[in-house]
KEKE-3310 file (N, C-alpha, C; in steps of 0.2 Angstrom, whole numbers, plus 5000, padded with zeros to 4 digits):
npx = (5040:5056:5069:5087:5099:5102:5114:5123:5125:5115:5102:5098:5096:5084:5076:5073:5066:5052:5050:5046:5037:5025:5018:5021:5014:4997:4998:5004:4992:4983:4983:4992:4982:4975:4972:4959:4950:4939:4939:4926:4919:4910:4977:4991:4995:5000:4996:4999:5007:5021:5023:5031:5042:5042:5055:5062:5079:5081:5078:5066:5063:5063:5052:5048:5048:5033:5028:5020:5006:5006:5003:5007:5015:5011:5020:5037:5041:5035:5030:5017:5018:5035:5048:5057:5071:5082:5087:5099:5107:5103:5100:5091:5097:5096:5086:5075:5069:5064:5069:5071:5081:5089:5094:5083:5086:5074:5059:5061:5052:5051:5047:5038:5026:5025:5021:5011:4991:4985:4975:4967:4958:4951:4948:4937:4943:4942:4946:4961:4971:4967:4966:4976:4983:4976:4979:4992:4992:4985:4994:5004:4999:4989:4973:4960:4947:4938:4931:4916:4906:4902:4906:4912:4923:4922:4928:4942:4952:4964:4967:4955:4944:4948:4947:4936:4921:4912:4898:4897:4894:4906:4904:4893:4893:4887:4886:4897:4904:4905:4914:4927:4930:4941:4950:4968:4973:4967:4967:4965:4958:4950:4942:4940:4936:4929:4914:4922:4916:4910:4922:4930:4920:4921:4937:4938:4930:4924:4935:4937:4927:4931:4943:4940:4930:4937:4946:4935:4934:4943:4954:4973:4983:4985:4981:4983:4982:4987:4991:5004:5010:5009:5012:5000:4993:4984:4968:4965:4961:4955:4947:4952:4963:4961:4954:4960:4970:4959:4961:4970:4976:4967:4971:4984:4980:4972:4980:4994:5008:5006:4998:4999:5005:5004:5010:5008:5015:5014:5005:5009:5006:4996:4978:4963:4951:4933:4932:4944:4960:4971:4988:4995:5009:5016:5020:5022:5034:5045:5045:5046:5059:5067:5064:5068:5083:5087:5088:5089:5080:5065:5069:5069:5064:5047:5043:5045:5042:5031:5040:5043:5047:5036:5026:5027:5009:5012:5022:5018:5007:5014:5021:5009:5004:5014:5014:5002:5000:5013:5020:5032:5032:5035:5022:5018:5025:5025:5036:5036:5051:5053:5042:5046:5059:5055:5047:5049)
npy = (4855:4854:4857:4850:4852:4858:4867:4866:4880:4887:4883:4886:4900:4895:4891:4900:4908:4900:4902:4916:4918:4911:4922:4934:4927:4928:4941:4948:4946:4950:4963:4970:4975:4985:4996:4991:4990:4997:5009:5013:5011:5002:4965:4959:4965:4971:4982:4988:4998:5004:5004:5010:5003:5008:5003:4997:4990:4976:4961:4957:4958:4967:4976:4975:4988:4988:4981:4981:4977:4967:4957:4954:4947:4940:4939:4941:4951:4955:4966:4970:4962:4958:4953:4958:4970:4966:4950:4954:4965:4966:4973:4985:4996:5004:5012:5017:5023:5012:5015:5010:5002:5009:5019:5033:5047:5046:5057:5070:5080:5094:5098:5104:5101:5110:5123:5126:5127:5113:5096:5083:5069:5056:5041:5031:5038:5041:5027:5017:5019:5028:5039:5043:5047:5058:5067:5066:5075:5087:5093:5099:5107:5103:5103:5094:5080:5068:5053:5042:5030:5034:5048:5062:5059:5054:5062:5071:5076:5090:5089:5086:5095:5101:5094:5089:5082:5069:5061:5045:5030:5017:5010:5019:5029:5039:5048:5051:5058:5069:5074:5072:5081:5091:5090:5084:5072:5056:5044:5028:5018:5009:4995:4977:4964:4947:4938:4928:4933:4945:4951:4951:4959:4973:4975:4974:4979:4989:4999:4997:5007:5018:5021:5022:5032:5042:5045:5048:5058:5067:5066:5071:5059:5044:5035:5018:5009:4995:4979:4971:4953:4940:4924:4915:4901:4896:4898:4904:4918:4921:4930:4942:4944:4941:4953:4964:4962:4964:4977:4983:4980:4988:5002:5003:5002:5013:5023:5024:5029:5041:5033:5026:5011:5007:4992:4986:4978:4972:4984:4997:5006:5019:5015:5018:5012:5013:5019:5016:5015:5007:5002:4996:4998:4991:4977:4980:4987:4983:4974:4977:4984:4969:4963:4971:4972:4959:4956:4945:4935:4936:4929:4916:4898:4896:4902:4915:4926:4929:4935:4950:4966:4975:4990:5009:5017:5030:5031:5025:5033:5046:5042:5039:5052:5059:5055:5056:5069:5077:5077:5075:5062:5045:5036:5015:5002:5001:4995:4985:4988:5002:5007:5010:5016:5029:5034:5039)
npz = (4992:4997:5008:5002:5007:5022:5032:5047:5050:5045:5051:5064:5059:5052:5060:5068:5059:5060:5072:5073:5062:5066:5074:5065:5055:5057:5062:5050:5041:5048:5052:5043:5033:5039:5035:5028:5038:5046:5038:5030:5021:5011:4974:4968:4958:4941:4929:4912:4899:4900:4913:4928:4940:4956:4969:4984:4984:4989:5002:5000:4987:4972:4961:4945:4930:4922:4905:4890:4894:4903:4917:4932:4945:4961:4975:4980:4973:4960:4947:4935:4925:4923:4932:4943:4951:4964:4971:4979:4988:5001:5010:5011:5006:4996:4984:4972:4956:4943:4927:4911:4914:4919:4936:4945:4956:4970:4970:4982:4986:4986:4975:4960:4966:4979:4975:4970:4974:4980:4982:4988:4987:4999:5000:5010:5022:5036:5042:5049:5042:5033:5040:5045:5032:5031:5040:5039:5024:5028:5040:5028:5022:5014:5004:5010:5006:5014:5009:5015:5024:5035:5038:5048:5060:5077:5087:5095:5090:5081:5068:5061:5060:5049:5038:5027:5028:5021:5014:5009:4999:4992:4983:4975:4965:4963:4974:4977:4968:4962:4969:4967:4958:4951:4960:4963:4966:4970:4984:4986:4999:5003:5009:5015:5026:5023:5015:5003:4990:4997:4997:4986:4978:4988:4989:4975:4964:4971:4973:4957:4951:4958:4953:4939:4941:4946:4933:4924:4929:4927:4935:4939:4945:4957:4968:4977:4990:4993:4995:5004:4997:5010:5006:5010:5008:4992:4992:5006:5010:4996:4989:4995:4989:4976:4973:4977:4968:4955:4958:4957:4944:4937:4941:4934:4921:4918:4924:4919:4921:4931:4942:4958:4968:4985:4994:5006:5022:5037:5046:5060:5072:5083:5085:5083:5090:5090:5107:5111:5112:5100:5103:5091:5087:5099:5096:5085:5080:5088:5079:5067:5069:5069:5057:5049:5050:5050:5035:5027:5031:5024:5011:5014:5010:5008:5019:5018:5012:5023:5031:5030:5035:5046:5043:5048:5050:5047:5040:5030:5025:5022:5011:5002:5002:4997:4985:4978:4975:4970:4954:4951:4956:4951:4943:4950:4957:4976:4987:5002:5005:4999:5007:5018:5016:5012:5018:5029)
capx = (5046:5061:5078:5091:5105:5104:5121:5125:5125:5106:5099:5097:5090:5080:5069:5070:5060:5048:5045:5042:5033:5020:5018:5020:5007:4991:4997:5006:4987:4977:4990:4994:4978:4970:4966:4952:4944:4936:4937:4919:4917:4910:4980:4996:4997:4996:4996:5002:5014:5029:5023:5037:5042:5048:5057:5068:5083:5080:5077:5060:5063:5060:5046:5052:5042:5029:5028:5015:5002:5006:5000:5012:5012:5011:5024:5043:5043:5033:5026:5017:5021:5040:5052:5064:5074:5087:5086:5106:5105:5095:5099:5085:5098:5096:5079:5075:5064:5067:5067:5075:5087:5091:5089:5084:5084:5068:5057:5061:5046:5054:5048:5031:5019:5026:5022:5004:4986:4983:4968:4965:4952:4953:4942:4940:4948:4942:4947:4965:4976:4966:4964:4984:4985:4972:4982:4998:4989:4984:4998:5007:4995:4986:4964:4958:4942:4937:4923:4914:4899:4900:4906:4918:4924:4919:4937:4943:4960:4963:4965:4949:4939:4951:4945:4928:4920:4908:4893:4896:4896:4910:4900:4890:4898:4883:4885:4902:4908:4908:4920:4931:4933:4947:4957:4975:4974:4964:4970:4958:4961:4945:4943:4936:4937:4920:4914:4925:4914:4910:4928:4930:4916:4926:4943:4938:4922:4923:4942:4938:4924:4935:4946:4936:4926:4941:4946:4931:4933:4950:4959:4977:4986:4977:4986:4978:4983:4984:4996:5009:5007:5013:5011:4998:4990:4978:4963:4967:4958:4955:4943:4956:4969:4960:4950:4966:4973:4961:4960:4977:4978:4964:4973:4990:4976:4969:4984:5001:5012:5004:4996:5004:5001:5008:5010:5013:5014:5009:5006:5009:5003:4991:4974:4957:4943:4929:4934:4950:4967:4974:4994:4999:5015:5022:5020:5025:5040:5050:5047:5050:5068:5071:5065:5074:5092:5091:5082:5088:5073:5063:5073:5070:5058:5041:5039:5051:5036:5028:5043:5047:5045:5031:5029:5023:5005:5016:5027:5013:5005:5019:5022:5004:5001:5018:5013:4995:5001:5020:5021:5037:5033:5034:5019:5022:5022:5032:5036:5039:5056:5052:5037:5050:5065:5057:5041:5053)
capy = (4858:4850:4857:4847:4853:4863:4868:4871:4888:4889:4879:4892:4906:4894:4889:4908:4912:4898:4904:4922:4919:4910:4927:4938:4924:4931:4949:4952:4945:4956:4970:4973:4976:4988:4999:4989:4990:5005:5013:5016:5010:4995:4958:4961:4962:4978:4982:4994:4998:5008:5006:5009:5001:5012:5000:4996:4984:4972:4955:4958:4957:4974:4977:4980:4991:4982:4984:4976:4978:4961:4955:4955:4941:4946:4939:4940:4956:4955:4969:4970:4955:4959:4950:4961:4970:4963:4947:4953:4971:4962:4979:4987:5002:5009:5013:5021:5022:5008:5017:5008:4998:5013:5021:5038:5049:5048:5063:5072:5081:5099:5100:5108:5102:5113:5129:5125:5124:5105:5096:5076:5066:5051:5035:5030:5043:5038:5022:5018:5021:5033:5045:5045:5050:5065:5071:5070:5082:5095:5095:5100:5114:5101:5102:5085:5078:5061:5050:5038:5029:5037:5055:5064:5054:5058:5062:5080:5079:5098:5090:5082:5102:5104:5090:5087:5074:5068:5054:5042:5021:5017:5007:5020:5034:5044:5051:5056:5056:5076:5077:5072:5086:5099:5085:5085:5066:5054:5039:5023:5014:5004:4985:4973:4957:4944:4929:4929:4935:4953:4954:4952:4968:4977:4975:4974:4980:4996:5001:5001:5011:5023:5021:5023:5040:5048:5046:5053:5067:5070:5069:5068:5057:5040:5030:5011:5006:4987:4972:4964:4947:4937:4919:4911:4895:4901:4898:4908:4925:4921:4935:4947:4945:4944:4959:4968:4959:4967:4985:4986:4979:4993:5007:5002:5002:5020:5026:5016:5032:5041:5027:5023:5005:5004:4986:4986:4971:4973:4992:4997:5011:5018:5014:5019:5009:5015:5024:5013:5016:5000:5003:4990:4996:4987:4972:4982:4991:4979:4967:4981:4983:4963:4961:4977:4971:4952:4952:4938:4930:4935:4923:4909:4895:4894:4907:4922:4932:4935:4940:4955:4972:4979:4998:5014:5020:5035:5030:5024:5040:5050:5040:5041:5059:5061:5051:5058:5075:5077:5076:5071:5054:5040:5029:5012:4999:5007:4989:4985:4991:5006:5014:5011:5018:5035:5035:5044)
capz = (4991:5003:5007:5001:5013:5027:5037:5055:5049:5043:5056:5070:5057:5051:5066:5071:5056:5061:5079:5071:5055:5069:5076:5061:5048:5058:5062:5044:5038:5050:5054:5036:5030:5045:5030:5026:5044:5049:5030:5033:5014:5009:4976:4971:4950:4937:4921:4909:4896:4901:4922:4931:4948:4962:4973:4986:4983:4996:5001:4997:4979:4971:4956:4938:4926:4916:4897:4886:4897:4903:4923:4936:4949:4969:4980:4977:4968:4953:4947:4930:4922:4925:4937:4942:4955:4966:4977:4983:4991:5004:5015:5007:5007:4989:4982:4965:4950:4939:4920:4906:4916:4923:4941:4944:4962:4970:4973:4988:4989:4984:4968:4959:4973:4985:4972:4966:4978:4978:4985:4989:4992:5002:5001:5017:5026:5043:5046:5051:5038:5030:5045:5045:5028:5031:5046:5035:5022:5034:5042:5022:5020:5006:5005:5010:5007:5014:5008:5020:5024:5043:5039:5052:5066:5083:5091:5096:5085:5081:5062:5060:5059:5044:5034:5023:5028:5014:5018:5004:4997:4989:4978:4975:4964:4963:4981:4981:4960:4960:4973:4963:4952:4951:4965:4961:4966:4973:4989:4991:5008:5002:5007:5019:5025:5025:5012:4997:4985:4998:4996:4979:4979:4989:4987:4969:4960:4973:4971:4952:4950:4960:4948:4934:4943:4945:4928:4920:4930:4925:4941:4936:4951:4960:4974:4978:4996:4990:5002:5003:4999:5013:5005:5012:5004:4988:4996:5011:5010:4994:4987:4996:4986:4971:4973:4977:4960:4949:4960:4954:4936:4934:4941:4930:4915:4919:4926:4917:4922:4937:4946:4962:4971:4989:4996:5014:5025:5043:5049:5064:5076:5087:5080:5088:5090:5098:5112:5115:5107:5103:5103:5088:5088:5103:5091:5077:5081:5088:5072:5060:5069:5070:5051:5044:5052:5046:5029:5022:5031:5018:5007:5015:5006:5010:5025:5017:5011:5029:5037:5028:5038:5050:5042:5052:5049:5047:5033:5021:5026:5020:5001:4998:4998:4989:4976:4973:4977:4968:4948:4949:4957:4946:4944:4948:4966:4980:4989:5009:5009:4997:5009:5023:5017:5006:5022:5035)
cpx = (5050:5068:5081:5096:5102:5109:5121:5124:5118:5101:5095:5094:5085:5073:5068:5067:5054:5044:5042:5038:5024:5016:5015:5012:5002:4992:5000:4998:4983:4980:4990:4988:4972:4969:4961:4948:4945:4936:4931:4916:4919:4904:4987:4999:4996:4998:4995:5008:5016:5026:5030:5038:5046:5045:5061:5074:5085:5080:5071:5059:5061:5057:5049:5047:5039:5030:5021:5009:5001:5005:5003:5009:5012:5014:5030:5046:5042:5029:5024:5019:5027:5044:5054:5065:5079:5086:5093:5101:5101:5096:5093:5090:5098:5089:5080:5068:5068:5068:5073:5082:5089:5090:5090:5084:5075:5065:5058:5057:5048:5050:5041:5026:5020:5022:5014:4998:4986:4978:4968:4959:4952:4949:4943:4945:4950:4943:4957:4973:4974:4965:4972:4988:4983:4976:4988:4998:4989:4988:5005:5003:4991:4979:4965:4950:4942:4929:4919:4910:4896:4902:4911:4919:4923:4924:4937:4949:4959:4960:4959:4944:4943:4951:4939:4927:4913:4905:4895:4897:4899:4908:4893:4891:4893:4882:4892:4907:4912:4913:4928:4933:4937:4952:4962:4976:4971:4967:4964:4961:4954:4948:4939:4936:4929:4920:4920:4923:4910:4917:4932:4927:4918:4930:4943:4935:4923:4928:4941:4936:4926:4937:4944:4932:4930:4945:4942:4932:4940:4954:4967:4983:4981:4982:4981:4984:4982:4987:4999:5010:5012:5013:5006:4994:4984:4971:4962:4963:4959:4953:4947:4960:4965:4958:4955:4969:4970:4959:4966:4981:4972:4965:4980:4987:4976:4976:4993:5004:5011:5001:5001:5003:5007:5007:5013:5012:5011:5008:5003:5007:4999:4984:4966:4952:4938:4931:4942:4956:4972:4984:4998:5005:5020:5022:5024:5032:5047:5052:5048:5061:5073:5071:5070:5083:5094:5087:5083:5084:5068:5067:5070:5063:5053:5038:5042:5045:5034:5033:5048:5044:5039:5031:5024:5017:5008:5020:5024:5010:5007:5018:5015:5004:5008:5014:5006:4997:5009:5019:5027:5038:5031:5028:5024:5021:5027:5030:5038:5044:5055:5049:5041:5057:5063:5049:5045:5056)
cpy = (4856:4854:4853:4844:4856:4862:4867:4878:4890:4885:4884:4897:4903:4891:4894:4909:4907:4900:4913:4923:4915:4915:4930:4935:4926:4939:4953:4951:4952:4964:4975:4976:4982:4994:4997:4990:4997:5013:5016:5015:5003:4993:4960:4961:4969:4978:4986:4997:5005:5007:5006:5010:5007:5006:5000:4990:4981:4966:4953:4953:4966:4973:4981:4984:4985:4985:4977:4974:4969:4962:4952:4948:4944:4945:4939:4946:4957:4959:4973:4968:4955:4957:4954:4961:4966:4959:4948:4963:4972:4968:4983:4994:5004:5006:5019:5020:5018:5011:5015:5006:5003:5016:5029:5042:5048:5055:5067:5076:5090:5102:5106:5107:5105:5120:5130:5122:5114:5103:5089:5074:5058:5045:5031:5032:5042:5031:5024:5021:5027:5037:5046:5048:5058:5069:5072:5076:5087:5097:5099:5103:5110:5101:5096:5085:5071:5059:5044:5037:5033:5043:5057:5060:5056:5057:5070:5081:5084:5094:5087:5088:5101:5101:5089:5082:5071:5061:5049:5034:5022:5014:5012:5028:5042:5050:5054:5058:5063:5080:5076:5077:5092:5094:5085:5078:5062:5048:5036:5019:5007:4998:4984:4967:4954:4938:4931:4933:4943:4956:4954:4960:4971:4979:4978:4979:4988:4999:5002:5004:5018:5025:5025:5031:5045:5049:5049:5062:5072:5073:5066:5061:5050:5034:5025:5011:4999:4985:4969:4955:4939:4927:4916:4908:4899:4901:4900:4916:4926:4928:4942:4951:4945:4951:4965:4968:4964:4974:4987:4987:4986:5001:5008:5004:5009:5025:5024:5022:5038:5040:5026:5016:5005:4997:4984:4982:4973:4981:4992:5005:5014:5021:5013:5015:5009:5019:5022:5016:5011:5002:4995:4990:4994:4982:4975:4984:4986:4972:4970:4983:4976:4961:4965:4975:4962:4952:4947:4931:4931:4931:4917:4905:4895:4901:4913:4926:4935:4937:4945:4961:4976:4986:5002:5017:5027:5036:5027:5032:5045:5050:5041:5047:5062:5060:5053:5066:5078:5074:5073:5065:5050:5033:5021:5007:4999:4998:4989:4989:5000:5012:5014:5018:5027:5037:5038:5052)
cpz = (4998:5001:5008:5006:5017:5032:5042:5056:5050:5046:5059:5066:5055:5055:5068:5066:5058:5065:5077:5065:5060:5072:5071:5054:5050:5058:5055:5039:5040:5051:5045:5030:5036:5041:5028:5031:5047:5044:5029:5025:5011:5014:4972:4961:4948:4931:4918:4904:4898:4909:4923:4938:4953:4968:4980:4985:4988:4996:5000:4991:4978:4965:4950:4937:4923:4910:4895:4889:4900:4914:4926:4943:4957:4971:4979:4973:4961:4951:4938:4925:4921:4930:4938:4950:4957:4972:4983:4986:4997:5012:5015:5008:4999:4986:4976:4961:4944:4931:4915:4908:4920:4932:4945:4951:4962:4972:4979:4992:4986:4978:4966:4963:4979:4981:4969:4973:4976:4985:4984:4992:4993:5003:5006:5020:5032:5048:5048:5048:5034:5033:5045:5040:5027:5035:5042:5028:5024:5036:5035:5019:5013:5010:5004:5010:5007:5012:5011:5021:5032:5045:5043:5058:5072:5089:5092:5093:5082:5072:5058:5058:5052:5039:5030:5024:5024:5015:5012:5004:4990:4981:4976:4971:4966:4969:4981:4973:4960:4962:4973:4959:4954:4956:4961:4961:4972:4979:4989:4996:5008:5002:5014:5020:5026:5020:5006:4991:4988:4995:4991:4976:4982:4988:4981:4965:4965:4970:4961:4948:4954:4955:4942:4935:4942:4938:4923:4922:4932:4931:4937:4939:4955:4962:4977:4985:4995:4998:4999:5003:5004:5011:5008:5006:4998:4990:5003:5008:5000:4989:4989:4993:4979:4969:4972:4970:4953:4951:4956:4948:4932:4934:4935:4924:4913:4921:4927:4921:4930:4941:4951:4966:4977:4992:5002:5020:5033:5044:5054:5068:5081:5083:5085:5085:5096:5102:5116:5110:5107:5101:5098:5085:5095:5101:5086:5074:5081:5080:5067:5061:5069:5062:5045:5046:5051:5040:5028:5025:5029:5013:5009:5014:5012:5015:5024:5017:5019:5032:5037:5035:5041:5046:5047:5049:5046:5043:5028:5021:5020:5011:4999:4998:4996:4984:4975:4975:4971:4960:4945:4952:4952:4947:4946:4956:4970:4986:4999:5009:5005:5003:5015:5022:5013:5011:5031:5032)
residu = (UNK:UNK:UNK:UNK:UNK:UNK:UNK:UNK:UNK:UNK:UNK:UNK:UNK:UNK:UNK:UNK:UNK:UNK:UNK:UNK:UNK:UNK:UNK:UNK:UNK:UNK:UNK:UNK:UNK:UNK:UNK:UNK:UNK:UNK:UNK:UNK:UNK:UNK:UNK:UNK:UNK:UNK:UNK:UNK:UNK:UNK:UNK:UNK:UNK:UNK:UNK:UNK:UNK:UNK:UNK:UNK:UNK:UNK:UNK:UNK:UNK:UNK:UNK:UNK:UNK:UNK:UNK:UNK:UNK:UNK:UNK:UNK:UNK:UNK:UNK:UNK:UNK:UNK:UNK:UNK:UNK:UNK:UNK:UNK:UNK:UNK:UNK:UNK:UNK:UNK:UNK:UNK:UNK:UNK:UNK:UNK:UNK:UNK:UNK:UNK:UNK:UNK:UNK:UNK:UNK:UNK:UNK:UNK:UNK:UNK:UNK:UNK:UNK:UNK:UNK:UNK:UNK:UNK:UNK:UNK:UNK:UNK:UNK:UNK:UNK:UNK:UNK:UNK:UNK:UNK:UNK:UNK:UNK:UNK:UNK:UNK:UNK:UNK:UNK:UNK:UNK:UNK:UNK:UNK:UNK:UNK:UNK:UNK:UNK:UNK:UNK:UNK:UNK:UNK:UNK:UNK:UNK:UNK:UNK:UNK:UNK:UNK:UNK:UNK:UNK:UNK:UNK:UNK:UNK:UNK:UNK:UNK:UNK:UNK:UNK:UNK:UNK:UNK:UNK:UNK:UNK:UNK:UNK:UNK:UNK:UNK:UNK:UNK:UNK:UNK:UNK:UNK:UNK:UNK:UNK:UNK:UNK:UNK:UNK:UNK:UNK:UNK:UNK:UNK:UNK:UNK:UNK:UNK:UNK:UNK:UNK:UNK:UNK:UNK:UNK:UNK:UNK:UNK:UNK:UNK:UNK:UNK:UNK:UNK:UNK:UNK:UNK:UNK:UNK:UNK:UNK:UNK:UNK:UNK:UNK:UNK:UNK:UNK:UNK:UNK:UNK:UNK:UNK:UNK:UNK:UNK:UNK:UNK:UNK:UNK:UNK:UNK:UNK:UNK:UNK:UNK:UNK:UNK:UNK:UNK:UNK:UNK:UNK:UNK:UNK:UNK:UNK:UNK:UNK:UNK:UNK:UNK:UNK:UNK:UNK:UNK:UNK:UNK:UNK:UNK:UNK:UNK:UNK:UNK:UNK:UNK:UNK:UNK:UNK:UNK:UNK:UNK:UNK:UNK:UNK:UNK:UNK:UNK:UNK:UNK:UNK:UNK:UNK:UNK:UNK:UNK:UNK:UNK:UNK:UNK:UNK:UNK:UNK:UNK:UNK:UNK:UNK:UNK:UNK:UNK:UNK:UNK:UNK:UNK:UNK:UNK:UNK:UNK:UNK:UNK:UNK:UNK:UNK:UNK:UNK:UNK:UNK:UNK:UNK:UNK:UNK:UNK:UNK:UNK)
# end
């Protein structure tokens, strides 16, 4: 693929995406997926008739509904074999529920989850993005239970006593199946990077017998922590993205209507490991406020995918335990600019 023209005009943004997509193409790799490291257990398509996307209208692209149970593509805003959203709007300021062409307010949060006990358990709770969602539970009077192969985390944050923390392999229902029962809704953070064919079993084969557990044991709600797919070559972390692929096409199957699939490119925050606290948002910050104030560098060919928006550990946080917590949120895949603009 070769650009034809390019102006005087598009010169200058276009070798500024070059020097930051060399930045952001390892950290939106590794950065965007720090849900899978330290999950302590252990792609970008779904499927479903009536799913419906909750997006942002951005330069992103944002995610239609699927119909016909038809398998959605990853990069660009494709969400259950449906093209949609808007490549104008590339502010990412309006955000909705796509229904029948239509678009409806999103949740605010108000509604019958505030009035009824509710109760989450967390698949890989402990690692990075799953210890962020447990603390924004606690913090909203919801019971949490996390599920993990290494149990409670050996930190002294006050919200850490106020959790469950439950020994179990993800691959391994038998250990943790029945804690699932009576949950309002489940969160996996499950994944892991390694050969192609662990992370196939991971991403994949674990994530769907999650899936699968928590539907036998008629939880009603069940939120996949998937990723954004920042374009890299198909043979690039291959087994990743498939794994991811068919977590997601199984949660849509199981859960057309409330199923929710977050897809969030790098994430930033402070993120312990070990006894350090690695602070990756002094990376993350500033490239979430240079990406969110010129989008239409996601547009541009070939490198647009990686250089959508950094989000805050703190704004997946948030939309995940709406969305497994909240009946009035709309199945469906909540995109970069979605968990940004509806994750504050």
């Amino acid at each position: 693929m070769a650009l034809a023209v390019i102006s005087a005009r598009t010169c200058k943004p276009i070798a500024l995406s070059q020097s930051l997509c060399r930045i952001v193409g390892a950290a939106g790799v590794l950065g965007a997926r720090s849900a899978d490291h330290g999950a302590g257990l252990g792609g970008s398509s779904g499927t479903g008739e009536g799913n419906r996307a909750f997006h942002g209208a951005s330069a992103e692209g944002s995610f239609a509904r699927a119909s016909g149970g038809a398998t959605g593509g990853a990069s660009g805003g494709a969400s259950g074999g449906a093209s949609g959203g808007a490549s104008g709007g590339a502010s990412g300021e309006s955000s909705g529920v796509q229904m029948g062409g239509g678009e409806a307010p999103v949740p605010d949060g108000s509604s019958s989850e505030q009035r009824t006990p509710r109760r989450i358990v967390v698949m890989g709770g402990n690692g990075f993005v799953g210890s962020a969602i447990c603390r924004n539970a606690i913090g909203r009077g919801i019971e949490v239970a996390s599920v993990n192969r290494s149990g409670q985390p050996n930190r002294s944050e006050a919200w850490i006593k106020e959790v469950e923390w439950i020994r179990g392999d993800a691959l391994d229902p038998s250990s943790w199946k029945q804690q699932l029962r009576g949950a309002t809704g489940v969160v996996s953070c499950v994944g892991a990077f390694g050969s192609n064919e662990w992370m196939r079993r991971i991403n994949g084969d674990a994530n769907i017998g999650v899936v699968n557990a928590a539907k036998e044991e008629g939880v009603a709600r069940f939120v996949f922590i998937s990723a954004h797919d920042v374009g890299l070559p198909s043979f690039v972390l291959q087994g990743y993205y498939e794994g991811k692929k068919a977590a997601e096409a199984a949660v849509m199957a199981e859960y057309p209507t409330t199923g929710v699939i977050l897809r969030p490119a790098m994430i930033h925050g402070t993120r312990n490991v070990g006894s350090y606290r690695l602070p990756l948002s002094l990376i993350g910050a500033p490239l979430e406020v240079v990406f969110k104030n010129l989008p239409f560098l996601s547009h541009l060919p070939l490198v647009g995918p990686a250089l959508v928006p950094p989000v805050p550990v703190s704004a997946v946080a948030s939309v995940a335990v709406r969305a497994a917590t909240d009946h009035s949120f709309p199945g469906g895949v909540v995109d970069v600019w979605g968990i940004l603009k509806e994750g504050h």
